[in-house]
N, C-alpha and C positions, 0 to 999 in steps of 0.2 A: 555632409561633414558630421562626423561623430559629435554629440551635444555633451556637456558637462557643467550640470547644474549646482548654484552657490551650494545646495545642500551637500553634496557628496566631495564639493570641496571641501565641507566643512568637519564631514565625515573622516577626510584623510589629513586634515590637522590633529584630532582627534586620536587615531591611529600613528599617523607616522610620527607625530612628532609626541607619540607617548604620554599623553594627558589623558589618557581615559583610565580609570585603575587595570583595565585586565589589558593594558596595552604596554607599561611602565617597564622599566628597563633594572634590572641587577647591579648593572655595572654603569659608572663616571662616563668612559670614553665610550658606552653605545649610547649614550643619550649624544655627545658629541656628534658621534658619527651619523646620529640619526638627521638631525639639523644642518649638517656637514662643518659647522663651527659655531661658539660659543659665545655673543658679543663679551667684553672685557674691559671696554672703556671704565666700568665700574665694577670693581674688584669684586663688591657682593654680589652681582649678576649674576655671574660662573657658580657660585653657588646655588642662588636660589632658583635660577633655570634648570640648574642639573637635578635638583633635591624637589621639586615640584614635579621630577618625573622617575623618579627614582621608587622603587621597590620598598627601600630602607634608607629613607634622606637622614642625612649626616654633616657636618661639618668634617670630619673625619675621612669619610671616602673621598670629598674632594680635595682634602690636606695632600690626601695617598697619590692620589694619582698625579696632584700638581707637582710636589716635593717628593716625595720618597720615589714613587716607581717610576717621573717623568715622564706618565704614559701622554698625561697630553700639555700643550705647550701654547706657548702665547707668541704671534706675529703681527706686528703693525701690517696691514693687509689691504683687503676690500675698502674700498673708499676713505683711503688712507686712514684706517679705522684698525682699533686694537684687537685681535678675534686670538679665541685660545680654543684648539684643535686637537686631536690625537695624532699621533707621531707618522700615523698612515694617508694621515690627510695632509698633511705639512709639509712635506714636498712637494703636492702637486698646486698650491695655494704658493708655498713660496716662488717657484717658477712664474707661476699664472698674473701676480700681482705683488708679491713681499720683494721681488728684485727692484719691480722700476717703483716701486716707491723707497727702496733704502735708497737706491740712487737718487731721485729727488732731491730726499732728506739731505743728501752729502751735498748735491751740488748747493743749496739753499743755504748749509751752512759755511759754504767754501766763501760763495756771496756774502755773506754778511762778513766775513773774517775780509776778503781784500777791500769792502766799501768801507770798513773801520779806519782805514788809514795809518795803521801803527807797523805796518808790512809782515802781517800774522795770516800764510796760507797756507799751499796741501803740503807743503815739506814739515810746517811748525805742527799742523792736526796730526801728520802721522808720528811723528814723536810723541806726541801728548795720546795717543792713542796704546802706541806703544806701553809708554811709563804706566797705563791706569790697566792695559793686561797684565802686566808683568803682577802689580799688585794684587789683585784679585786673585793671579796665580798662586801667590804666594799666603793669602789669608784664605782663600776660599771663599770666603763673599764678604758682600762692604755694602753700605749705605753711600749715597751719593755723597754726601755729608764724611761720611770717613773717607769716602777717596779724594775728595778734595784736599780734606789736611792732609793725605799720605804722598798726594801731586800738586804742587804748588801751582802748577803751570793753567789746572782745572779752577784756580781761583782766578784768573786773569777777567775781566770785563770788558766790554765790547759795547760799541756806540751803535744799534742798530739802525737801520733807516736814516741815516744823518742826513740833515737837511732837510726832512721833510716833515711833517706835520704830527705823525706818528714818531718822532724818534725817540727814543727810549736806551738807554743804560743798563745791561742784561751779563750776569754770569752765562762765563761759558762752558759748565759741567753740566749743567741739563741737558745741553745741546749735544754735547759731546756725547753723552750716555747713552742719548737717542739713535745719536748715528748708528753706535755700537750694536746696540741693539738690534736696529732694523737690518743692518749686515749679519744679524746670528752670530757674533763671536763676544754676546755676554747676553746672559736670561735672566728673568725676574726669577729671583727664589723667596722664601719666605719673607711677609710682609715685616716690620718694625712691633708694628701692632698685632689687634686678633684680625681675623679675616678678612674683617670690611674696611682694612685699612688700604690703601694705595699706597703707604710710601715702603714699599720693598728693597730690601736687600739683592745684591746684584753678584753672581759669578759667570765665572767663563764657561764658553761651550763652543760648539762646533757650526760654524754655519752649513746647509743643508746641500747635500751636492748637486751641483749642476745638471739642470733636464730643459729639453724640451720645451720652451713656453707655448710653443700652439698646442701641441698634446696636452699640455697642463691644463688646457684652459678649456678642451672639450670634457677631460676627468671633471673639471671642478664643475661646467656645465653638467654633465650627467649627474652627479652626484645631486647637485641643487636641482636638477629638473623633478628626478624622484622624489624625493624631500617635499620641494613646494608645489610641482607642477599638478594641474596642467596651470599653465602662466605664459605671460605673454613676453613676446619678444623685450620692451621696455622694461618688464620688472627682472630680468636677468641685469641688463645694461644696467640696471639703478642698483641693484644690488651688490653685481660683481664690481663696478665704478669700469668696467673695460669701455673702449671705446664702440661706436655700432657697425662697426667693420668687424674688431675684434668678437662681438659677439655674435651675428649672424654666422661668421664664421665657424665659432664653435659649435653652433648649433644646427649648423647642416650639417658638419661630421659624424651628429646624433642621427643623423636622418627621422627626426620625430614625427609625427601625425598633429594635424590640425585637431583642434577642437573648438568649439563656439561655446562661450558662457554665456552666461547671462547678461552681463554687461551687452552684450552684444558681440564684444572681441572677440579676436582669434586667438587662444592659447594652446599653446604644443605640450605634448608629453611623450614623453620616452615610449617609442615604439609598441613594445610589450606589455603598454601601462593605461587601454583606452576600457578597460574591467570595470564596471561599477565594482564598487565595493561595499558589501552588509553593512547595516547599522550599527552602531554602537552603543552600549548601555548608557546612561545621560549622564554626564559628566560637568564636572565643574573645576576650573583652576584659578588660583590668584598667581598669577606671573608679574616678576622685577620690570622696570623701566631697560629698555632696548630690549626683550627677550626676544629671539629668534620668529614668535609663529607673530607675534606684533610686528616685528621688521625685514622678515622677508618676502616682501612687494613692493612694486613703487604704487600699485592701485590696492588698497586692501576694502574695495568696499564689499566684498562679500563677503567680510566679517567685521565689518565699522561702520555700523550705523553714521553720518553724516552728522550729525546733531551729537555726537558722544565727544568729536577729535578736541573741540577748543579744550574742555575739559581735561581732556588724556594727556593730548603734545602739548609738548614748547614751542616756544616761536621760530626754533630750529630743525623741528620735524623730530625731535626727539619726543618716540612715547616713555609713558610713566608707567607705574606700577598699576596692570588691570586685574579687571574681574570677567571671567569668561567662561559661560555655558553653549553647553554643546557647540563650539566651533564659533560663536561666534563672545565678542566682547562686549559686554555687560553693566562694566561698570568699573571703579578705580578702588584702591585701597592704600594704606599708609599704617605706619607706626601709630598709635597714639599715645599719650603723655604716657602712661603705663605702660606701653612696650608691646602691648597686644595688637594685632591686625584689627583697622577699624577699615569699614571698605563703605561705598555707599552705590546702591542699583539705579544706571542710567534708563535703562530697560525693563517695564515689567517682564516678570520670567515666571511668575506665581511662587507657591507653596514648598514643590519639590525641588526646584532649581533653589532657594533660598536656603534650605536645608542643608544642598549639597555646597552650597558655599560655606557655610560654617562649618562644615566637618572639615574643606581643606585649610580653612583661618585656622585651626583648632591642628590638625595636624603639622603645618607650617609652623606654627608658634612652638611646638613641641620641640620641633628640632633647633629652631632658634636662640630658644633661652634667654640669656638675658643681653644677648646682642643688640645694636642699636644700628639703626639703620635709614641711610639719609641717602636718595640718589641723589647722584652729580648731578644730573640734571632734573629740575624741579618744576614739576606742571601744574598749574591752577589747583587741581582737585588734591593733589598729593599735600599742597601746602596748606587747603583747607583742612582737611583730614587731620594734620598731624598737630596742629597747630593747638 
C-alpha cells in the first residue's frame, strides 16, 4: 500500500489550499474552488479565509464577487451548515445536500405551525411565502425587519414545543426566511452593516436546477478528495454530514487508491493523485474560526497537536481563530483592545517561523483596517486574547 506521511499532508494544505505565498490565488472564487466551499456561518470568515489566500486581499474583491458579479453564493448545505461557494460548485452541492436539508427545514417548520394549534399549515405558509416574494420582487431587497412591516402575516407568533419543557414563544419571519432560502428562491445580499455584520438584506433569485443527487455526490466527493485528500473514509462522512452508505458510495465511483498514514489509517485519494509532492518555502498563516484547512477532517491530528484543541474549540467542536506554520497549527490569535492581531504560540516554532507570523498579523491588519471582529463562536484562547 502506497504510504502518505503527516509531512506531505501538510505540504498539500500548504499548496492546495493556497497558504504558502508562491501558492495564493488572484481571484475570490479559485480560492473557493480550491477548498470546494467557504464555511459562512460567520459572515467575516468568507472574508478573511479568502483574503489570507489571496494575492491582493481586500474587502473589495469579496464585496465583487459576493454582490456585484454573484460569482459565488451562499447554501445552507454540509451538515446543515451555512457554506458560500462559486456558481460552479453550487449545483452539484445543492443536489448533493442543499435539497434534503431545505426539505427538513420545511417539514420542521410545517411541524411546528400544526403543533401550535391555531390551524396555521402548508396552505397558510404558502400564501405567506407568496406575499414576502411578491415584495422583495417589487423593492429588490429587504431586511427581515422590512418584510415583516410590508407582511403582516410574517409578524404572527407561534408557541413552539407546547407542552414541553423547552416551550417557548417564537416569531415566525425568521423561520419563514429560512425556508426561503434554503429552497434558493431568495439570497442573502448585502449585509445592514459593514461586512462582519450577519444581518443581511434579502432578494429574489432562482433556485438551482434539478441534477442528479448520486452524480452530485461523487462531483462533490472528487472535488473534496483533491482538496483534502488523502483522508479517510470517516472524514468525508463527517464532513459531507451524508450518510455511510451515501458515502462509500460515492467514493467507489472515484475508484480511488489506498493510502496508509501515519495514524495508522487507511486514506484514499484520487487515482491520479498518489505523487509526492516538492516542498514548499515555510510558510505561516493566521486563519478565522471555522476556516476550511481547520475543518475539513473529522481526525485532524496530523496537523493538531492534542494538547493545542482545548484552547482552539468550543465545547461544540467549533475551531477558533489559529496560527499555523508549515501545515500544521501553532497557535490562536484575536483582536485586541486596539484592533491589532494579538496571537499567542502553542508550539515552539523558533526564530524564523515567529517572524513569519508577524509579517502575516501585519499584512492581515492591513487589509482590515479599522474593522472589528468577534467570532460567533468563541474559544478559551480567543476570549483571552481579546480581552
Amino acid at each position: 500500500m502506497y504510504r502518505i506521511d503527516d509531512e506531505q499532508r501538510r505540504i498539500r494544505i500548504g499548496r492546495r489550499h493556497l497558504l504558502a505565498p508562491s501558492a495564493r490565488a488572484s481571484s475570490v472564487v479559485a480560492v473557493a474552488d480550491a477548498l470546494v466551499a467557504l464555511h459562512a456561518t460567520d459572515a467575516a470568515t468568507v472574508y478573511l479565509s479568502a483574503c489570507a489566500r489571496l494575492t491582493a486581499p481586500g474587502v473589495g474583491a469579496v464585496e465583487q464577487a459576493l454582490y456585484e458579479d454573484v460569482s459565488l453564493v451562499r447554501l445552507l448545505s454540509m451538515r446543515n451548515t451555512l457554506f458560500t461557494m462559486s456558481r460552479a460548485v453550487a449545483p452539484v452541492v445543492d443536489a448533493s445536500n442543499a435539497r434534503l436539508v431545505a426539505a427538513k427545514e420545511r417539514q420542521r417548520l410545517l411541524t411546528h405551525l400544526r403543533e401550535d394549534g391555531n390551524g396555521l399549515a402548508e396552505r397558510w405558509l404558502t400564501e405567506v411565502e407568496r406575499q414576502t416574494l411578491a415584495v422583495l420582487a417589487s423593492r429588490g431587497r429587504a431586511t427581515g425587519s422590512e418584510l415583516s412591516a410590508a407582511v403582516p402575516a410574517l409578524r404572527t407568533k407561534i408557541t413552539v414545543f407546547p407542552g414541553k419543557k423547552q416551550e417557548t414563544v417564537q416569531g415566525i419571519a425568521s423561520r419563514v426566511i429560512r425556508v426561503l432560502a434554503a429552497d434558493g428562491r431568495i439570497r442573502r445580499d448585502r449585509p445592514r452593516g459593514s461586512w462582519t455584520s450577519s444581518q443581511f438584506r434579502w432578494t429574489v433569485s432562482e433556485p438551482w436546477p434539478a441534477s442528479d443527487p448520486v452524480q452530485a455526490r461523487v462531483e462533490v466527493a472528487r472535488r473534496w478528495l483533491h482538496a483534502y485528500g488523502p483522508a479517510t473514509e470517516g472524514d468525508l462522512k463527517w464532513w459531507t454530514g451524508w450518510g455511510i452508505r451515501e458515502t462509500r458510495n460515492a467514493l467507489a465511483a472515484l475508484a480511488p487508491e489506498k493510502a496508509l498514514l501515519d495514524s495508522g489509517a487507511v486514506g484514499w485519494v484520487l487515482p491520479d493523485d498518489l505523487t509526492d509532492e516538492p516542498s514548499l518555502e515555510p510558510w505561516a498563516a493566521l486563519l478565522p474560526g471555522l476556516d476550511p484547512s481547520a475543518m475539513g477532517w473529522g481526525d485532524r491530528g496530523f496537523q493538531l497537536p492534542p494538547d493545542h484543541r482545548s484552547a482552539l474549540f468550543d465545547r461544540a467542536g467549533n475551531v477558533g481563530p489559529t496560527v499555523w506554520f508549515n501545515g500544521q497549527i501553532v497557535g490562536g490569535w484575536a483582536q485586541g483592545a486596539s484592533g491589532e492581531p494579538v496571537w499567542r504560540l502553542l508550539s515552539d516554532v523558533g526564530r524564523e517561523a515567529s517572524q513569519l507570523i508577524a509579517t502575516e498579523a501585519a499584512r492581515m491588519s492591513a487589509w482590515i483596517g479599522d474593522a472589528r471582529i468577534t467570532p460567533r463562536f468563541r474559544t478559551p484562547l480567543e476570549r483571552e486574547l481579546s480581552a
